[in-house]
C-alpha positions in Angstrom: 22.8 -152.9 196.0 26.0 -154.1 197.8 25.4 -155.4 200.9 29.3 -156.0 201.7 30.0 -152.1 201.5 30.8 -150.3 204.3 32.0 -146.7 204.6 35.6 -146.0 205.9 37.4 -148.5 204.0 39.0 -145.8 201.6 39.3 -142.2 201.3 39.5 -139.8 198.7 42.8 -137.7 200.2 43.6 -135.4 196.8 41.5 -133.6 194.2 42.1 -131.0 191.7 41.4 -129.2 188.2 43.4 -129.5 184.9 43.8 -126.0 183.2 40.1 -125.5 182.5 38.1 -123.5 180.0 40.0 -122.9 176.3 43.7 -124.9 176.9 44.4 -124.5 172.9 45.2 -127.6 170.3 48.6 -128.2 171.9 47.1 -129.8 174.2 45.5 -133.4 174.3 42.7 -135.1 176.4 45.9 -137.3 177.9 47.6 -133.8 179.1 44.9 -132.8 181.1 44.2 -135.9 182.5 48.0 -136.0 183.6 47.7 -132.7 184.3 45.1 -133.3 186.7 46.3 -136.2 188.1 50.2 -134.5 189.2 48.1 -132.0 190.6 45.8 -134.0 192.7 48.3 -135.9 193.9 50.6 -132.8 194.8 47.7 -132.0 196.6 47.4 -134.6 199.2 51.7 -135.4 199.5 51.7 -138.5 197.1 53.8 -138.9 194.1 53.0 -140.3 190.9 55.3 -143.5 191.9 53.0 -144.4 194.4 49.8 -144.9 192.4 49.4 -148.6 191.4 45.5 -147.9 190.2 43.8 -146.4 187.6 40.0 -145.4 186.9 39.8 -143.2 184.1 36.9 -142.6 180.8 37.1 -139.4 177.8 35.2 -139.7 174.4 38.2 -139.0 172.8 40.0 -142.5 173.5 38.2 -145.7 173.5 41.2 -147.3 175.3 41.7 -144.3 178.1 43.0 -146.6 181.1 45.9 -148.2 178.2 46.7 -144.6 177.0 46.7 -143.3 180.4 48.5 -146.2 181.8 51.2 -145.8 179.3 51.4 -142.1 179.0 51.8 -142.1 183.3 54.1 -145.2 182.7 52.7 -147.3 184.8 52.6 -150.8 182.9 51.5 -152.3 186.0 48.3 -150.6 187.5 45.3 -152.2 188.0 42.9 -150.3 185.4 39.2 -149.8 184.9 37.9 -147.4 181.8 33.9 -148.3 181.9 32.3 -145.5 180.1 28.4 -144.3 181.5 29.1 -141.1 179.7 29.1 -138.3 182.4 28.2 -140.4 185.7 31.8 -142.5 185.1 33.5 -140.6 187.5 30.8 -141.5 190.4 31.3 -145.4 189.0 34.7 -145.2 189.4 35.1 -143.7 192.7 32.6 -146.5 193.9 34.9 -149.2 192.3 38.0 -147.8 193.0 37.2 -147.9 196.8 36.3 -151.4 196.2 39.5 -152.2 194.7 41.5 -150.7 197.4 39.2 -152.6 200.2 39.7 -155.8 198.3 43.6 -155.2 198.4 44.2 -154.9 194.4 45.4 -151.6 194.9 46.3 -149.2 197.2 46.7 -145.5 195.7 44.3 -145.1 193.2 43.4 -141.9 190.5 40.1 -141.3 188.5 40.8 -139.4 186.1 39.2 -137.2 183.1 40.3 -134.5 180.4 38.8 -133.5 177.4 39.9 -130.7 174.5 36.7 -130.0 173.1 36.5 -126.8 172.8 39.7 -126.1 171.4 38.8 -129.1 169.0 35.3 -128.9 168.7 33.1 -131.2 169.7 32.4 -133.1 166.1 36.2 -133.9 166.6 35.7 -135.3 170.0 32.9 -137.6 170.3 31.2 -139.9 168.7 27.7 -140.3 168.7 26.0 -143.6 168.6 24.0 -144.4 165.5 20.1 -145.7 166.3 17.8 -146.9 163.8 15.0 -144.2 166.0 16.8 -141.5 166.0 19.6 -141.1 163.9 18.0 -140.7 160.6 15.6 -137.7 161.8 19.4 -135.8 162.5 18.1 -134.8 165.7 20.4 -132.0 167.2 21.9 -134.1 170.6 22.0 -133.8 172.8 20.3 -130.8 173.4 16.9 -131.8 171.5 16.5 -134.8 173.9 16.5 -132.3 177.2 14.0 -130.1 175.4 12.1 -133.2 174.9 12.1 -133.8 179.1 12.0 -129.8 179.6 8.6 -129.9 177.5 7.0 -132.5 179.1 8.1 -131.4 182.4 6.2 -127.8 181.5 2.9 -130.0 180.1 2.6 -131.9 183.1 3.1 -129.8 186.0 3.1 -126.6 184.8 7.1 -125.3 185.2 7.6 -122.3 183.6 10.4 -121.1 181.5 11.0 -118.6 184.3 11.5 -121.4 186.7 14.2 -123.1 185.0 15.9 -120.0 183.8 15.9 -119.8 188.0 18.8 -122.7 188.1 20.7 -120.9 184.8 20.8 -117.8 187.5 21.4 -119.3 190.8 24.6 -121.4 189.2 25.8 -118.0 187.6 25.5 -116.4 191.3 27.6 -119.4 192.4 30.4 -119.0 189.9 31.0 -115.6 190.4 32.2 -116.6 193.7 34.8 -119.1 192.0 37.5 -117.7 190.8 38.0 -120.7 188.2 34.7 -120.3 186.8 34.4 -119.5 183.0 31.5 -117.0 183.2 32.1 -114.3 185.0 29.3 -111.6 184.3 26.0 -111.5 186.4 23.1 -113.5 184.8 19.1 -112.7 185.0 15.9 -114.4 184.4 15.4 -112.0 181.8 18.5 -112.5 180.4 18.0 -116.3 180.0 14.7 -116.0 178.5 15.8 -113.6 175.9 19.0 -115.4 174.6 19.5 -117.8 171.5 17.0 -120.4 171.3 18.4 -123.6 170.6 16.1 -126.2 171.0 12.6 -125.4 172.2 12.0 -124.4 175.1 15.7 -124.6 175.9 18.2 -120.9 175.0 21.7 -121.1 174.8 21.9 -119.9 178.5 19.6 -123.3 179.6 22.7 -125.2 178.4 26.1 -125.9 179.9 29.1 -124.3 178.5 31.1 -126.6 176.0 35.2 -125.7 178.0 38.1 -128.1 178.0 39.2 -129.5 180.7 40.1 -132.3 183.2 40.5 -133.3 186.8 41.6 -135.8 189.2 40.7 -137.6 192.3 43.5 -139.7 194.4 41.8 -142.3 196.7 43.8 -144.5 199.3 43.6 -146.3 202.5 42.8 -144.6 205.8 46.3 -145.9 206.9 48.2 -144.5 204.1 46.3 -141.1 204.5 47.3 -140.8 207.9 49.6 -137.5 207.8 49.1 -136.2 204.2 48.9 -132.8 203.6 44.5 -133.2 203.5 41.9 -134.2 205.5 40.3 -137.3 204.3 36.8 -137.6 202.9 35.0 -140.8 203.5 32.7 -142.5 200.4 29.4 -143.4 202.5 26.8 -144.7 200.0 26.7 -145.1 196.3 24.3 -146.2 194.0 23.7 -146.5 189.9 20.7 -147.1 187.7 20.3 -147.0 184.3 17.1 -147.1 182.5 17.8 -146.8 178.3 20.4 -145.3 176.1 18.3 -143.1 173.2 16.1 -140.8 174.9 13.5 -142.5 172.2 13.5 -145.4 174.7 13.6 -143.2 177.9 10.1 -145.2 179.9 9.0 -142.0 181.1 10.8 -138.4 180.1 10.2 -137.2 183.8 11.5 -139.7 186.0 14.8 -140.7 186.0 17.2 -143.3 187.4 17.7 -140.8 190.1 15.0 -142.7 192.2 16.8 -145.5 192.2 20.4 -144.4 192.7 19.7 -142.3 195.5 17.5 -144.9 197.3 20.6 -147.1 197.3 22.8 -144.4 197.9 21.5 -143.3 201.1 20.2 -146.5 202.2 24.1 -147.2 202.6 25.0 -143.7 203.8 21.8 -144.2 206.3 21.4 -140.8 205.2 18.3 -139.1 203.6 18.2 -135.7 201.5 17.6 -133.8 204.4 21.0 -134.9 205.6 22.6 -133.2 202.8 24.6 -130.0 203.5 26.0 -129.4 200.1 24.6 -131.1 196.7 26.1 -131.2 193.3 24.3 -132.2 190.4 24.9 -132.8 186.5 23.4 -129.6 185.2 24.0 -130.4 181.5 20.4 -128.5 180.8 18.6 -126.4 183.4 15.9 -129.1 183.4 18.0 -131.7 184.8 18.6 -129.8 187.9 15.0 -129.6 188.3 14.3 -133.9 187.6 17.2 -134.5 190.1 16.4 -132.5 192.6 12.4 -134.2 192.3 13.8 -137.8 192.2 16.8 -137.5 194.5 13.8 -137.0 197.2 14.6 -132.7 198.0 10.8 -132.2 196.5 8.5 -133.7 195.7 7.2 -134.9 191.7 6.6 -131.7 189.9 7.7 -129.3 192.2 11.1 -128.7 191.0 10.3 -126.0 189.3 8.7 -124.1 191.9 11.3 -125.2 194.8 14.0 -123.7 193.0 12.4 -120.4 192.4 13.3 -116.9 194.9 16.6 -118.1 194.9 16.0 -121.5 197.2 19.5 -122.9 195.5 21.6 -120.2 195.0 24.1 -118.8 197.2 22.5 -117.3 200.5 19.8 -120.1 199.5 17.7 -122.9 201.5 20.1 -125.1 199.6 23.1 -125.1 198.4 23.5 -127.1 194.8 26.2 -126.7 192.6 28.3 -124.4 194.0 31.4 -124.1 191.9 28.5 -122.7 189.1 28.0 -125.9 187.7 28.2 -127.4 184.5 26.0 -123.8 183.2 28.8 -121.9 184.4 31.9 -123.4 185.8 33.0 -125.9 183.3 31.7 -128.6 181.3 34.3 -130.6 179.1 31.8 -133.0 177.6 31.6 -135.6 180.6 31.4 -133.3 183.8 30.9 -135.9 187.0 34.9 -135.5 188.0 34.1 -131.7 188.8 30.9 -132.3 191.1 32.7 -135.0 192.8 36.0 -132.7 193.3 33.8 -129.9 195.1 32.2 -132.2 197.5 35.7 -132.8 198.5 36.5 -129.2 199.0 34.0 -128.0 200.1 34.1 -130.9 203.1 37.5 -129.8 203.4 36.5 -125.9 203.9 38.6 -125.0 200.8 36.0 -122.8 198.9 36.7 -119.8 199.9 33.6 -117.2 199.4 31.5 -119.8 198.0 32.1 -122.3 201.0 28.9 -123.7 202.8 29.7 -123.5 206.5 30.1 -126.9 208.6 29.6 -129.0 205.6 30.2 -132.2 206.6 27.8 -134.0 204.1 27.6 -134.0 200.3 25.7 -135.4 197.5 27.3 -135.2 194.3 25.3 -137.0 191.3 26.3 -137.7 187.8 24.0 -138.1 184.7 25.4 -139.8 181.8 24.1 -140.0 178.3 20.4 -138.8 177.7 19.2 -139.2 181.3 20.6 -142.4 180.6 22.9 -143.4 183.3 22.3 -142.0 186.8 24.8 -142.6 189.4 24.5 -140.9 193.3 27.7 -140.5 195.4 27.3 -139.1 199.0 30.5 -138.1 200.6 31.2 -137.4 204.4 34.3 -136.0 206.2 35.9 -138.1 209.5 33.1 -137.2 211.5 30.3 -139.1 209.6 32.3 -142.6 209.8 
């Protein structure tokens, strides 16, 4: 835990989306992120000129802060790449605030884009070899989350109706985004009856496989003062990891989330029931389920039944994911960048039909590789500093 952070030092004054779902093979990982980045800073009233920091990961470039660094030109930014798989984004909007509060830069971008769709996603990533697991050619990462799903189901009883719940209550959600990739209504039924791919988990348990990319633009409070966007304020973060191969996961039902959120809202002096809004990596219906037990929302084992009659979906007890999530929004392979930009809208009433009303608080937490890296952000507009 950091005990020299305090919220208000930074703010995160632009966000925005590449072109999302099937961009084509013209395109690279590096377009999007650029693509993303012009946009997010158009957003706020900055200019590309002006940035001087860059926080960026993909799968498809080891060396993402060089390439991005050279294909923005800008030889002389302060960079930081570090790769946690899908909870980067969270790592580097904690870091970035710390660089701009420690005066190495002062207009900073995290960044993401990925073409793996239009690829495929044996052309994109690489996955790490283990002596456990690699030579059983286990099907990843989709076998490990039906390994957590199962247990989940042996020891407390969740149902495969209860997790189709959170396939259904992020569909709900994206058909009030009009950037969302599925469009058509989604039932239990309809969950439960699609392609199995790895037991207990169908094809609608998992998150859609989209291009994509996105950008966040973080700066001082001064230098915010009279851009186009009302800041938003980082007010606790906090990161665990606990094992890489799922094989070495301690326990398959408790995650890292514990951990990350205790710090999280410890800073923030904040607890879940503070939370207005709450994004979470939805790779696999199941992790909804494990975050929303560990972040503190419910208790051990009853994930499953709080997110049943609709608790998280729209007109819900809570709101959680409510750009449809990684299950139905987008999800280009590392997806923390998109929870993180619609905390920031929705704080900033941008949402449209699917806005929560008087936000003022979000949790957005990222997952990154098997329920390997677990990182919790909590965001707050002006009035929470």
């Amino acid at each position: 835990m950091n005990d020299d952070f305090r919220p208000g030092r930074a703010v995160v004054a632009g966000a925005a989306e590449s072109d999302l779902g099937a961009v084509g093979e013209a395109y690279t990982a590096l377009d999007l992120m650029a693509q993303g980045v012009y946009r997010a800073l158009d957003d706020c009233g900055l200019s590309i000129k002006d940035v001087d920091g860059l926080f960026c990961a993909t799968t498809q470039s080891r060396l993402a802060g060089l390439a991005l660094a050279e294909y923005l030109q800008l030889p002389e930014a302060y960079i930081d790449s570090t790769s946690t798989g899908g909870s980067s984004f969270m790592g580097h909007l904690a870091r970035a605030e710390a660089a701009i509060a420690a005066g190495l830069c002062e207009v900073a971008v995290v960044a993401y884009g990925s073409t793996q769709r239009s690829l495929g996603r044996k052309n994109t990533s690489r996955p790490e070899w283990n002596p456990y697991e690699s030579p059983y050619k286990p099907f990843l990462p989709a076998t490990a989350y039906a390994m957590a799903a199962a247990r989940h189901m042996h020891e407390f009883g969740t149902t495969r109706e209860q997790l189709a719940e959170v396939a259904v209550a992020a569909r709900q959600w994206a058909l009030l985004n009009p950037m969302a990739w599925e469009r058509e209504p989604l039932t239990v039924e309809g969950v439960l009856s699609s392609r199995m791919v790895s037991h207990p988990l169908t094809i609608r348990d998992c998150c859609l496989v989209s291009d994509g990319g996105g950008a966040l633009v973080l700066t001082t409070p001064a230098r915010a003062r009279g851009l186009r966007t009302a800041p938003v304020y980082l007010l606790g973060s906090g990161h665990c990891s606990t094992h890489l191969t799922i094989s070495n996961m301690p326990d398959l039902v408790n995650t890292g989330a514990r951990v990350s959120g205790e710090i999280a809202y410890a800073q923030a002096g904040l607890t879940a029931s503070d939370m207005d809004v709450v994004g979470l990596y939805d790779a696999f219906t199941i992790n909804t389920v494990l975050f929303l037990e560990d972040l503190g929302f419910c208790a051990k084992g009853e994930g499953g039944a709080f997110v049943a009659n609709g608790r998280i979906a729209p007109g819900g007890q809570l709101p959680v994911n409510t750009n449809g999530g990684g299950l139905s929004y987008c999800h280009p392979g590392m997806y923390g960048i998109f929870l993180l930009i619609e905390a920031v809208r929705q704080l900033r009433g941008e949402c449209g039909r699917r806005q929560v009303e008087g936000a003022e608080v979000a949790l957005a937490h990222g997952n990154g590789g098997v329920l390997s890296s677990q990182y919790t952000v909590i965001l707050g507009g002006a009035s929470t500093v």
